[in-house]
Structure formats: structure tokens, C-alpha cells
mmCIF file as Biopython writes it, N, C-alpha, C and O atoms, coordinates in Angstrom:
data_model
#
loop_
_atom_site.group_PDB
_atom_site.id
_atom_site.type_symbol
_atom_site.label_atom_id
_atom_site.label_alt_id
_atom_site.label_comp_id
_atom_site.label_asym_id
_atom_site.label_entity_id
_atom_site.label_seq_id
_atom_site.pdbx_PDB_ins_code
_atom_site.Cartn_x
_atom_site.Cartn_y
_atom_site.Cartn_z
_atom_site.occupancy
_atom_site.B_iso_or_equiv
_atom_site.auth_seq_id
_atom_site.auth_asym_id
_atom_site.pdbx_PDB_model_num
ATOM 1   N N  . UNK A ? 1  ? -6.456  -11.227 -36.295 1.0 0.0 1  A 1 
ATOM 2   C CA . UNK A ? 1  ? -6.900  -9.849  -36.304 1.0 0.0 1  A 1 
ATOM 3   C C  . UNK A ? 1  ? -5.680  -8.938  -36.339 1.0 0.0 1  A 1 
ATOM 4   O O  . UNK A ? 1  ? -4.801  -8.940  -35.478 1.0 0.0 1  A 1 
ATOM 5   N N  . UNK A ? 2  ? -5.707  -8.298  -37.227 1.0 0.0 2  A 1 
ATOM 6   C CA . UNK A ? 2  ? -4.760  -6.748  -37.163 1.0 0.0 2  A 1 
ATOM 7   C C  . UNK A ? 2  ? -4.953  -5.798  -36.289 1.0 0.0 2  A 1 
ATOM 8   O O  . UNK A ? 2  ? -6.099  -5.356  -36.214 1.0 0.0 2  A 1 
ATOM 9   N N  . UNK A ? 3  ? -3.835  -5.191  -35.341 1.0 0.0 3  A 1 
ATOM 10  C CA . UNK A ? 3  ? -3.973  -4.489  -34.408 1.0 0.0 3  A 1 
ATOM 11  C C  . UNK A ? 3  ? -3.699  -3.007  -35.063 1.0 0.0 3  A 1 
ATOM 12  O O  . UNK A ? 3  ? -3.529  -2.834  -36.270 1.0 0.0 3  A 1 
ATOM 13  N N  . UNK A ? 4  ? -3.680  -1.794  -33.909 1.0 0.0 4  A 1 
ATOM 14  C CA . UNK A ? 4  ? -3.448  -0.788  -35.317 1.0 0.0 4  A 1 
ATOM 15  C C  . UNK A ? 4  ? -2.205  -0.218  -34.597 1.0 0.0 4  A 1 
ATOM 16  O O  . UNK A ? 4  ? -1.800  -0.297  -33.437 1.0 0.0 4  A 1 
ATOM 17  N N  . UNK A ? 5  ? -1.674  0.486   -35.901 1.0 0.0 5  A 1 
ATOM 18  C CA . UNK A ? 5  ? -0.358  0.253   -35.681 1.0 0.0 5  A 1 
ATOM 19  C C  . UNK A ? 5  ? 0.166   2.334   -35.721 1.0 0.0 5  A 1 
ATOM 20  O O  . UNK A ? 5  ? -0.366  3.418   -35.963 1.0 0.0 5  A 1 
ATOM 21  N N  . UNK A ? 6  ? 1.384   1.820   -35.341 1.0 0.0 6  A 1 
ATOM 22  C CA . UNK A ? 6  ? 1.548   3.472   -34.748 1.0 0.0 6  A 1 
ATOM 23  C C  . UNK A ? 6  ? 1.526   4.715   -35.681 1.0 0.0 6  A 1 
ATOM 24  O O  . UNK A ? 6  ? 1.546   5.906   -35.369 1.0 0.0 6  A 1 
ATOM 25  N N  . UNK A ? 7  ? 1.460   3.884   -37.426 1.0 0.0 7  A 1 
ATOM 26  C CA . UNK A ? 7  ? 1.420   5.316   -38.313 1.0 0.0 7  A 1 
ATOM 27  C C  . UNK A ? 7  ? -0.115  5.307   -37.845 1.0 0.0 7  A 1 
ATOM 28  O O  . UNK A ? 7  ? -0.380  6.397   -37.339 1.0 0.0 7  A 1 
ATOM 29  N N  . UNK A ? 8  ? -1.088  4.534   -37.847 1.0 0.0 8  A 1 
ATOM 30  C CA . UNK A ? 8  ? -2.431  4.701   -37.847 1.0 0.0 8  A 1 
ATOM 31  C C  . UNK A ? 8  ? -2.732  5.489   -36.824 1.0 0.0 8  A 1 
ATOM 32  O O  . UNK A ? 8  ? -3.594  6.325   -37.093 1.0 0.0 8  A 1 
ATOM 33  N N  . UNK A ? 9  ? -2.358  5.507   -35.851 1.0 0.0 9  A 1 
ATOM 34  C CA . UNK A ? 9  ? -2.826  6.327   -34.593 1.0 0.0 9  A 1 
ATOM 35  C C  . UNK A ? 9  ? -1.898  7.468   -34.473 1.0 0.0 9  A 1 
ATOM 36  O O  . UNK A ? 9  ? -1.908  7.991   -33.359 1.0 0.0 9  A 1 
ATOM 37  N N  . UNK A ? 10 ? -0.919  8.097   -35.538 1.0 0.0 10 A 1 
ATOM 38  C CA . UNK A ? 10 ? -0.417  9.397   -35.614 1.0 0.0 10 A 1 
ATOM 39  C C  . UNK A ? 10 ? -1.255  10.098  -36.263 1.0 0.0 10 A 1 
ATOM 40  O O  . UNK A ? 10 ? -1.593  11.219  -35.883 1.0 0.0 10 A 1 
ATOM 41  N N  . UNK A ? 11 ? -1.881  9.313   -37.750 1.0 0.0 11 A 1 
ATOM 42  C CA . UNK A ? 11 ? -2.428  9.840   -38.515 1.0 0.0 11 A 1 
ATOM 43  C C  . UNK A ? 11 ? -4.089  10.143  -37.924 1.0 0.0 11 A 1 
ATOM 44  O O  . UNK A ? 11 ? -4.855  10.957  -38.439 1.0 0.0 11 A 1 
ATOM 45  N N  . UNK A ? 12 ? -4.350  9.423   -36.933 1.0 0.0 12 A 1 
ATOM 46  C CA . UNK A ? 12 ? -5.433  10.001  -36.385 1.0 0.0 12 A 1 
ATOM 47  C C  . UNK A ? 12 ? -5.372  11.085  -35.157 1.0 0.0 12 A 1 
ATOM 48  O O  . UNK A ? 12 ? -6.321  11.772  -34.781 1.0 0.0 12 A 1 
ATOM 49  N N  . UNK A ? 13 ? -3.982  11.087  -34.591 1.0 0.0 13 A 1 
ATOM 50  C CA . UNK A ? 13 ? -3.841  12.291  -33.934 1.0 0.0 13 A 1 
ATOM 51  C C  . UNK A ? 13 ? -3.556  13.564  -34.864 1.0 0.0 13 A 1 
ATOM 52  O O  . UNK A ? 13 ? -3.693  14.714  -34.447 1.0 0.0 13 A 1 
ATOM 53  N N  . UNK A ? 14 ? -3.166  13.263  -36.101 1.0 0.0 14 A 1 
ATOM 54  C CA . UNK A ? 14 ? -3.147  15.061  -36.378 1.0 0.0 14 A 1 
ATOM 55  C C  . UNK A ? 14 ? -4.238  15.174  -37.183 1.0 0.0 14 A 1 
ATOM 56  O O  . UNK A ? 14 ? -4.505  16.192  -37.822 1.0 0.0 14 A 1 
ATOM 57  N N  . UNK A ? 15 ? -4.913  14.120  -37.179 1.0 0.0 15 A 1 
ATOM 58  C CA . UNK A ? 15 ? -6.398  14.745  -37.822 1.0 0.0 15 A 1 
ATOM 59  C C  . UNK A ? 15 ? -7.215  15.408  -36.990 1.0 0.0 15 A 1 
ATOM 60  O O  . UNK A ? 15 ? -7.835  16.429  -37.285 1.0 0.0 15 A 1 
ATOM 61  N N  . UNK A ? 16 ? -7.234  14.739  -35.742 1.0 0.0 16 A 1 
ATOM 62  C CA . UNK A ? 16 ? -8.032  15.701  -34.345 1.0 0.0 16 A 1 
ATOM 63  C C  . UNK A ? 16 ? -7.452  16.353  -33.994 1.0 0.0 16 A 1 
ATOM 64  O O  . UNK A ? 16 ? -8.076  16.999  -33.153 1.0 0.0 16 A 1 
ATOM 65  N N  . UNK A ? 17 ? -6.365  16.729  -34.103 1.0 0.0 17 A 1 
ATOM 66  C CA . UNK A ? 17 ? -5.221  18.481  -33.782 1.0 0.0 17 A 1 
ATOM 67  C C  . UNK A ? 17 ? -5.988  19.372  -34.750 1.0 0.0 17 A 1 
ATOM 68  O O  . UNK A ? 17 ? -6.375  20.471  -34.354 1.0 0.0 17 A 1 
ATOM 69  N N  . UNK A ? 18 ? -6.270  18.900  -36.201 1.0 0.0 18 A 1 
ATOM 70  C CA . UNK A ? 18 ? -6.258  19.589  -36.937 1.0 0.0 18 A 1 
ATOM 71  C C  . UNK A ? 18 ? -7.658  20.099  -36.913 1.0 0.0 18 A 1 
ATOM 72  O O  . UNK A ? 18 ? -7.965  21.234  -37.277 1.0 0.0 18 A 1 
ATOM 73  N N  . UNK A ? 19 ? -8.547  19.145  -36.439 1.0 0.0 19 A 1 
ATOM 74  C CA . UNK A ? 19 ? -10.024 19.378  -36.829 1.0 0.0 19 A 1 
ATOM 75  C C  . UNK A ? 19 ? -10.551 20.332  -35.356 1.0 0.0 19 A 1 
ATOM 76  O O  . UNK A ? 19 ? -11.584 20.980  -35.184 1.0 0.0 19 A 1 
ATOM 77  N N  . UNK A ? 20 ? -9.441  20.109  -34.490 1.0 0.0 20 A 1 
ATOM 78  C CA . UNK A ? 20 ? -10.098 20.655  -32.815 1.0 0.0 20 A 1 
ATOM 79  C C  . UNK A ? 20 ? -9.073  22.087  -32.726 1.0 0.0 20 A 1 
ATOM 80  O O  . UNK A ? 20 ? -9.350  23.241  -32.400 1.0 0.0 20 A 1 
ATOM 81  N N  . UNK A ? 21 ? -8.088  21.603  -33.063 1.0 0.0 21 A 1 
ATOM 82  C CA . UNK A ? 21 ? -6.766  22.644  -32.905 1.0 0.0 21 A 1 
ATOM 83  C C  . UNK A ? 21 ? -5.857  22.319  -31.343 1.0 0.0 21 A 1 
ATOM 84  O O  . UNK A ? 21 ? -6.246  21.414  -30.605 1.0 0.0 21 A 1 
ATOM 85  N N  . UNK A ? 22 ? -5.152  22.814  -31.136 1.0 0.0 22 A 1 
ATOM 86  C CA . UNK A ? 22 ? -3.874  22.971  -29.864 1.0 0.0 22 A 1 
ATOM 87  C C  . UNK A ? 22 ? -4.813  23.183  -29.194 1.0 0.0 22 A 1 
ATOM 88  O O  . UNK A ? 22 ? -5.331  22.238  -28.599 1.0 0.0 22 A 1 
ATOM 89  N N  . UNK A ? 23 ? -5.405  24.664  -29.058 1.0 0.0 23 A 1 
ATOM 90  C CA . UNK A ? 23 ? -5.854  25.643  -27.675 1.0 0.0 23 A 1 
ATOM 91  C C  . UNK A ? 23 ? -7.424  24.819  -27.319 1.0 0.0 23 A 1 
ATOM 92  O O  . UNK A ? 23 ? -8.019  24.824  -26.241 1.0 0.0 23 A 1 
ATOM 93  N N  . UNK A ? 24 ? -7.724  24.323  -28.259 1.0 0.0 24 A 1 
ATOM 94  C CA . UNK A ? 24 ? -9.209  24.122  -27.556 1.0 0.0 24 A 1 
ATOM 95  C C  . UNK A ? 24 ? -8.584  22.320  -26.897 1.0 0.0 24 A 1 
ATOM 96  O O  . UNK A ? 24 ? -9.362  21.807  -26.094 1.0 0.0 24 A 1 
ATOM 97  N N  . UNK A ? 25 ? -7.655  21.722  -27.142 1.0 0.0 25 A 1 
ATOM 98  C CA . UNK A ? 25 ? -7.105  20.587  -26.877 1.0 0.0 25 A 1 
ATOM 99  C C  . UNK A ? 25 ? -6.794  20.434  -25.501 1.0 0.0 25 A 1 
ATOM 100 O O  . UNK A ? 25 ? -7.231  19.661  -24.648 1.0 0.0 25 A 1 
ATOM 101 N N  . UNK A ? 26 ? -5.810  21.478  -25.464 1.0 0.0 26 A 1 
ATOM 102 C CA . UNK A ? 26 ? -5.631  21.985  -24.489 1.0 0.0 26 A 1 
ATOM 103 C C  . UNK A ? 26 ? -6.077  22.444  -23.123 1.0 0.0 26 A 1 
ATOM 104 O O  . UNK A ? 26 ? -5.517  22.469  -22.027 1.0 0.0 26 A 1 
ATOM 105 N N  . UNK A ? 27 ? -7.448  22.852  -23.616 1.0 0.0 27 A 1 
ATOM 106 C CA . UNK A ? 27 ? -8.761  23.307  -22.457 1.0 0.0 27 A 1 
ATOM 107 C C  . UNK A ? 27 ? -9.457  22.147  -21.946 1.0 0.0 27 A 1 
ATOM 108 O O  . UNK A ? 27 ? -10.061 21.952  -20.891 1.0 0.0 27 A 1 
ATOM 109 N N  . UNK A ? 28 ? -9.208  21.381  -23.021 1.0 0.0 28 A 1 
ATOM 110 C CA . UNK A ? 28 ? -10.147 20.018  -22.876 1.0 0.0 28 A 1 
ATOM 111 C C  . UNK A ? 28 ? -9.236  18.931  -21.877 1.0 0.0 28 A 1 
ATOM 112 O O  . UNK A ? 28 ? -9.705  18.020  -21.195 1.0 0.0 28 A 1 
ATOM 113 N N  . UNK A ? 29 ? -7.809  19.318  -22.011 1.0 0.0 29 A 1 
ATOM 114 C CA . UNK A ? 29 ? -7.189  18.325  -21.015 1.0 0.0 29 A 1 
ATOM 115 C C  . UNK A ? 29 ? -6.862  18.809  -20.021 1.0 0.0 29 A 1 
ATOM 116 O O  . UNK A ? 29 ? -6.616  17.993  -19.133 1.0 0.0 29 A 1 
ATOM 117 N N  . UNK A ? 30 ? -6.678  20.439  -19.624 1.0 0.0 30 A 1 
ATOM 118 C CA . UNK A ? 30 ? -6.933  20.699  -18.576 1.0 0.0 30 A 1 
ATOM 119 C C  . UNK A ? 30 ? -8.667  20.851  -17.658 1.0 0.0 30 A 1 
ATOM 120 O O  . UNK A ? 30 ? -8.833  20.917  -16.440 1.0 0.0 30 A 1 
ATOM 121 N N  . UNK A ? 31 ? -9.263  20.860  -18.265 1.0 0.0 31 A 1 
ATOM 122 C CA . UNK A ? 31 ? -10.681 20.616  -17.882 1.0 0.0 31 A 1 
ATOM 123 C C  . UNK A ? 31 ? -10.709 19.038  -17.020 1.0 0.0 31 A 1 
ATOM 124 O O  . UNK A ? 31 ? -11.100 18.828  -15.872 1.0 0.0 31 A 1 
ATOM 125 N N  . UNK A ? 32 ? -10.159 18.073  -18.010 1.0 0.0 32 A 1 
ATOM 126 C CA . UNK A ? 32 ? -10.360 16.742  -17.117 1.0 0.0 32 A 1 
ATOM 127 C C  . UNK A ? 32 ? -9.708  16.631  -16.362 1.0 0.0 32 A 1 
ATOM 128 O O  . UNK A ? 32 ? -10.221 16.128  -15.362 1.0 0.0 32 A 1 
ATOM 129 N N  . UNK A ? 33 ? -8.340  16.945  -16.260 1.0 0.0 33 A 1 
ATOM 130 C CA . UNK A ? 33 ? -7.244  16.697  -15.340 1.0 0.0 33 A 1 
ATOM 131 C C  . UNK A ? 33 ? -8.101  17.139  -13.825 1.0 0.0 33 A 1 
ATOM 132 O O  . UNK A ? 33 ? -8.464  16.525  -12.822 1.0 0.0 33 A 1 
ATOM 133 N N  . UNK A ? 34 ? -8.166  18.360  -14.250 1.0 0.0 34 A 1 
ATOM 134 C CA . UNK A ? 34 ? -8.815  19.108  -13.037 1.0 0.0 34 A 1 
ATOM 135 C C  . UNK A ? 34 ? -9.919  18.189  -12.514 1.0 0.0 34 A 1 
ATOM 136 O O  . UNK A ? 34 ? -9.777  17.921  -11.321 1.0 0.0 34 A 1 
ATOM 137 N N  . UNK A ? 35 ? -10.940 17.661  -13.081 1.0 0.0 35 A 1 
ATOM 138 C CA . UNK A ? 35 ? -12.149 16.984  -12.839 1.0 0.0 35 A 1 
ATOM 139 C C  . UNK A ? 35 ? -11.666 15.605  -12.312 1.0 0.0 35 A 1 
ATOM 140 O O  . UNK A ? 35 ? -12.270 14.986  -11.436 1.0 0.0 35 A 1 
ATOM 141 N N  . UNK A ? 36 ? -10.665 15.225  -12.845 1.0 0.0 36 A 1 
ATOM 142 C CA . UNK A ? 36 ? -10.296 13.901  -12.352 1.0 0.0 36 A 1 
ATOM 143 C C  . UNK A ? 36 ? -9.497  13.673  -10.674 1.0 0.0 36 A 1 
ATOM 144 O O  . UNK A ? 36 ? -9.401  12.699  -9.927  1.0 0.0 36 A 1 
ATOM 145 N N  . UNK A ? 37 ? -8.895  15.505  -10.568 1.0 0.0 37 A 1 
ATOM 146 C CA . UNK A ? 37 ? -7.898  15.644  -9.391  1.0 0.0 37 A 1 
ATOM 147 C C  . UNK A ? 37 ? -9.440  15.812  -8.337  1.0 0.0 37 A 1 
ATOM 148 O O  . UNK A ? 37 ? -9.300  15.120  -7.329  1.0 0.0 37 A 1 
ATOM 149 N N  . UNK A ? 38 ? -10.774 16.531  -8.363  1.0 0.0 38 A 1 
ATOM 150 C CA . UNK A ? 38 ? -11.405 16.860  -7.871  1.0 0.0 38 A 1 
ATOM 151 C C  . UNK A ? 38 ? -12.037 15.236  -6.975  1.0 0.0 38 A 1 
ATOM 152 O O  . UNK A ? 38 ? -12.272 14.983  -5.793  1.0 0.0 38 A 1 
ATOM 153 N N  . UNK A ? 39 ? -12.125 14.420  -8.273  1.0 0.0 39 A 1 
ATOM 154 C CA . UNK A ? 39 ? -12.794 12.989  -8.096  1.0 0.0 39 A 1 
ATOM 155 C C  . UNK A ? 39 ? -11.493 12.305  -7.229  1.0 0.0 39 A 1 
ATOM 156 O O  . UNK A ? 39 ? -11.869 11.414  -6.468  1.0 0.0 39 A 1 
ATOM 157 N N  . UNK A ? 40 ? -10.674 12.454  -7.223  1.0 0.0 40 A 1 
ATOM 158 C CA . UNK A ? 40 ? -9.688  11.702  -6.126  1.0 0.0 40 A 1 
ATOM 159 C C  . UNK A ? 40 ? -10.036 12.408  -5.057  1.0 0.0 40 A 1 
ATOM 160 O O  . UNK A ? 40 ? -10.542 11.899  -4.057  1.0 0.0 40 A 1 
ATOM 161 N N  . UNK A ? 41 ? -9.805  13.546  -5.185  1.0 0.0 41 A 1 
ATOM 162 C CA . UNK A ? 41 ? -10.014 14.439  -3.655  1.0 0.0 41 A 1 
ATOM 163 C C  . UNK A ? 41 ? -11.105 14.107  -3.016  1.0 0.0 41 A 1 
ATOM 164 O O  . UNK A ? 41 ? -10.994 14.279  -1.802  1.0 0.0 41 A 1 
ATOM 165 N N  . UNK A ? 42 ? -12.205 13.663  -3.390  1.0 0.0 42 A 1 
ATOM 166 C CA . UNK A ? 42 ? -13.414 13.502  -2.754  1.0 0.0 42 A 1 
ATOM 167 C C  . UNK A ? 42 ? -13.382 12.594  -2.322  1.0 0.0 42 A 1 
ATOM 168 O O  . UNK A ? 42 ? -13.631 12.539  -1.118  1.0 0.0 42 A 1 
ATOM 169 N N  . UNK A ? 43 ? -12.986 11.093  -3.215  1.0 0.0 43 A 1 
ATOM 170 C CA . UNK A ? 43 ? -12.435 9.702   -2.791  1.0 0.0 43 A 1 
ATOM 171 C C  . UNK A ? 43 ? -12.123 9.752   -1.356  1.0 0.0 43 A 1 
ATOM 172 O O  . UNK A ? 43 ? -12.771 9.301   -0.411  1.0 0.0 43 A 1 
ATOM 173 N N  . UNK A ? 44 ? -10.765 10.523  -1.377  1.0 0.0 44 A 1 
ATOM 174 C CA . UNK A ? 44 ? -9.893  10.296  -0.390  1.0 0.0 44 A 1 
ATOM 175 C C  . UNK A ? 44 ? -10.705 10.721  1.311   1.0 0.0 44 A 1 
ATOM 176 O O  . UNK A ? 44 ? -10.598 10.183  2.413   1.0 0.0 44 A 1 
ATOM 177 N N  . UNK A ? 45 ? -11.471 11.875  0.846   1.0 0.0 45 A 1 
ATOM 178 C CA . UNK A ? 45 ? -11.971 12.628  2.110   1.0 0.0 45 A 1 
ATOM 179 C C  . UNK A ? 45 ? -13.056 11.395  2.202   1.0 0.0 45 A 1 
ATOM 180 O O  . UNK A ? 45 ? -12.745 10.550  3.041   1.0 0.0 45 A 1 
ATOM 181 N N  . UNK A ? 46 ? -14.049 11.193  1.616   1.0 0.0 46 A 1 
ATOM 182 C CA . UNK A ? 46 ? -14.684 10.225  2.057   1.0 0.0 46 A 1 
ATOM 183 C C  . UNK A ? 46 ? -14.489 9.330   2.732   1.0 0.0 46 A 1 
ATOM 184 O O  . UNK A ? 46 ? -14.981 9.104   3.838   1.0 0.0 46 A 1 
ATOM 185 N N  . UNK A ? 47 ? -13.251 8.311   1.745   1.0 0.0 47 A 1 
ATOM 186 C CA . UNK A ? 47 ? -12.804 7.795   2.656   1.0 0.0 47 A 1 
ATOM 187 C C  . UNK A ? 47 ? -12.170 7.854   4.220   1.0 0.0 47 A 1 
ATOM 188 O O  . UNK A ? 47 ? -12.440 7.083   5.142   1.0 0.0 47 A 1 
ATOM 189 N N  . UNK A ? 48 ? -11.503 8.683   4.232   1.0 0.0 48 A 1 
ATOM 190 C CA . UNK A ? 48 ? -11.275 9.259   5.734   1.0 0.0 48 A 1 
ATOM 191 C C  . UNK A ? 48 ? -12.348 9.368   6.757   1.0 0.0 48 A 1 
ATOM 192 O O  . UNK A ? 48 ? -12.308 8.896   7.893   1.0 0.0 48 A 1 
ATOM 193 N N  . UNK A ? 49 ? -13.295 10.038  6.223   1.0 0.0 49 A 1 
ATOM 194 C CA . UNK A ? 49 ? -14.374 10.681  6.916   1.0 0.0 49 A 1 
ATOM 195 C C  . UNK A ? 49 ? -15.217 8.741   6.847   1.0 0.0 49 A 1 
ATOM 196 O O  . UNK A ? 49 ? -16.333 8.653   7.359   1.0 0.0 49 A 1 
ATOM 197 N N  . UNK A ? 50 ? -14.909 8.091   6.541   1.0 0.0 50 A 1 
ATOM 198 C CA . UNK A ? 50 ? -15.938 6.565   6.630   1.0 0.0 50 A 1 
ATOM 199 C C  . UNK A ? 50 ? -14.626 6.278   8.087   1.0 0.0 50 A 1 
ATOM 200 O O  . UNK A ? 50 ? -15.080 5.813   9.133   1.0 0.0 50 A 1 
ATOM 201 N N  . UNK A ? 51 ? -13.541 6.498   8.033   1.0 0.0 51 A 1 
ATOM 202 C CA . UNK A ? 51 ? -13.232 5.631   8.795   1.0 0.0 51 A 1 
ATOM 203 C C  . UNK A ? 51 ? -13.291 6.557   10.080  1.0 0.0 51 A 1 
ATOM 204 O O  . UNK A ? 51 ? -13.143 5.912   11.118  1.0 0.0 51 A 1 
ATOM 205 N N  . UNK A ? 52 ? -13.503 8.157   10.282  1.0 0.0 52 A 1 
ATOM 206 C CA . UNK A ? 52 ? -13.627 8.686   11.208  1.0 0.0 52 A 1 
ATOM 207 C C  . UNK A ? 52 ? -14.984 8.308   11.989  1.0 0.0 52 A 1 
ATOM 208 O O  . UNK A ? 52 ? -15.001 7.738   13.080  1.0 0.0 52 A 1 
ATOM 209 N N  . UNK A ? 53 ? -15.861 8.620   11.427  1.0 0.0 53 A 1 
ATOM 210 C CA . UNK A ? 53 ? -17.712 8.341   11.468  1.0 0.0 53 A 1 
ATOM 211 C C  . UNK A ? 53 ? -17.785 7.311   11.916  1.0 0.0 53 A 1 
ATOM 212 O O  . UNK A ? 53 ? -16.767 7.363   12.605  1.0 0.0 53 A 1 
ATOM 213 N N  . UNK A ? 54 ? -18.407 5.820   12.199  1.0 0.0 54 A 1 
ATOM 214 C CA . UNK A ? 54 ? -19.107 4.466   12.242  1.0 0.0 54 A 1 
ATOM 215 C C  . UNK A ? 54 ? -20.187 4.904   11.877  1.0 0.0 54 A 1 
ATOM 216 O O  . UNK A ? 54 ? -20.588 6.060   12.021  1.0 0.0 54 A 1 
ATOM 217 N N  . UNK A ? 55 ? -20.816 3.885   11.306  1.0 0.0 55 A 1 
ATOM 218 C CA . UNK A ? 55 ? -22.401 3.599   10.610  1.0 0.0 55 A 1 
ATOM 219 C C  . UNK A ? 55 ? -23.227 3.477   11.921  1.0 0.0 55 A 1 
ATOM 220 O O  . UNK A ? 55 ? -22.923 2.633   12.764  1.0 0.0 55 A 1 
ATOM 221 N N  . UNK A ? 56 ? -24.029 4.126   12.047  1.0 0.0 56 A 1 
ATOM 222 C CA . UNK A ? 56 ? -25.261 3.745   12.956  1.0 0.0 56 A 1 
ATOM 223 C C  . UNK A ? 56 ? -26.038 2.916   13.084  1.0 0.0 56 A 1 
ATOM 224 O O  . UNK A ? 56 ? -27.070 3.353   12.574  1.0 0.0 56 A 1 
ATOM 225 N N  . UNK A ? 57 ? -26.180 2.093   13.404  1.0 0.0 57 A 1 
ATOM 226 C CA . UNK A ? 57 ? -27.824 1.277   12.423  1.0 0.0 57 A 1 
ATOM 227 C C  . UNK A ? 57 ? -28.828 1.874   12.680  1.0 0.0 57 A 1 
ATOM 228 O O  . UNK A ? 57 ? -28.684 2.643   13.630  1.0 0.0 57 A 1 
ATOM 229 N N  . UNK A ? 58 ? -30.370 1.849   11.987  1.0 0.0 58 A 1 
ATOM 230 C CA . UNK A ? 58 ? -31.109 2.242   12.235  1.0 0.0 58 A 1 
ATOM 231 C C  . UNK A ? 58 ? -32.453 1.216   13.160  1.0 0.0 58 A 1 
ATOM 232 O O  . UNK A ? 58 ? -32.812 0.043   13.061  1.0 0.0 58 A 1 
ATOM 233 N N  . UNK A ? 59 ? -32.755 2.020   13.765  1.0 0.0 59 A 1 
ATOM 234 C CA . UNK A ? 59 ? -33.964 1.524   14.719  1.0 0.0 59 A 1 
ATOM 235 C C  . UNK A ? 59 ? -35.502 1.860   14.180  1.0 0.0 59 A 1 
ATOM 236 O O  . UNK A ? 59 ? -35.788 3.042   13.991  1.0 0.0 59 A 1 
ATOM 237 N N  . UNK A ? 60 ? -36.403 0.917   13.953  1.0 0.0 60 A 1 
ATOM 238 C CA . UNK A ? 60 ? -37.793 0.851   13.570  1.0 0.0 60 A 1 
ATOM 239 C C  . UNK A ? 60 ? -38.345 0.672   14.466  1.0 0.0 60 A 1 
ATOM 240 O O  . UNK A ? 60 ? -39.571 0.570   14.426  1.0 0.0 60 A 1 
#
């Protein structure tokens, strides 16, 4: 199997520069960054907050 090779994946980065542009590129990777920093942050507090808390069990 042929792997793809680095003109192939230039030539598909300036086709999606070209077809999306810089600024909307741009919005789009600060959009996730942000979404991704949010999803650690929550991780982390959770986690904390599991080891602050103990589980209760429940009684029937």
C-alpha cells in the first residue's frame, strides 16, 4: 500500500485554505482549542472533586 506523501497533503492543505480561507480557519481552531481546554478543565475538577466526595451506596 502507498502511504501519502507530503506534496499530497500540502496540496490538500492549500486547497482547504483556499476553499475556507485564513480567518474563518482560524475561528475554527480557536473555537476547538478553547472547547478542548474547557474538556480538560472539567476532567480535572471532576476528578478532584471524585477524590474529595466518596460514593455512598445506596440503601433499598
Amino acid at each position: 500500500m502507498m502511504g501519502i506523501s507530503i506534496w499530497q497533503l500540502l496540496i490538500i492543505l492549500l486547497i482547504v485554505v483556499m476553499l475556507f480561507g485564513t480567518k474563518r480557519l482560524r475561528g475554527l481552531g480557536s473555537d476547538l482549542g478553547s472547547a478542548i481546554a474547557g474538556f480538560r478543565k472539567s476532567v480535572s475538577e471532576g476528578e478532584s472533586k471524585a477524590q474529595v466526595e466518596p460514593v455512598k451506596p445506596e440503601l433499598k
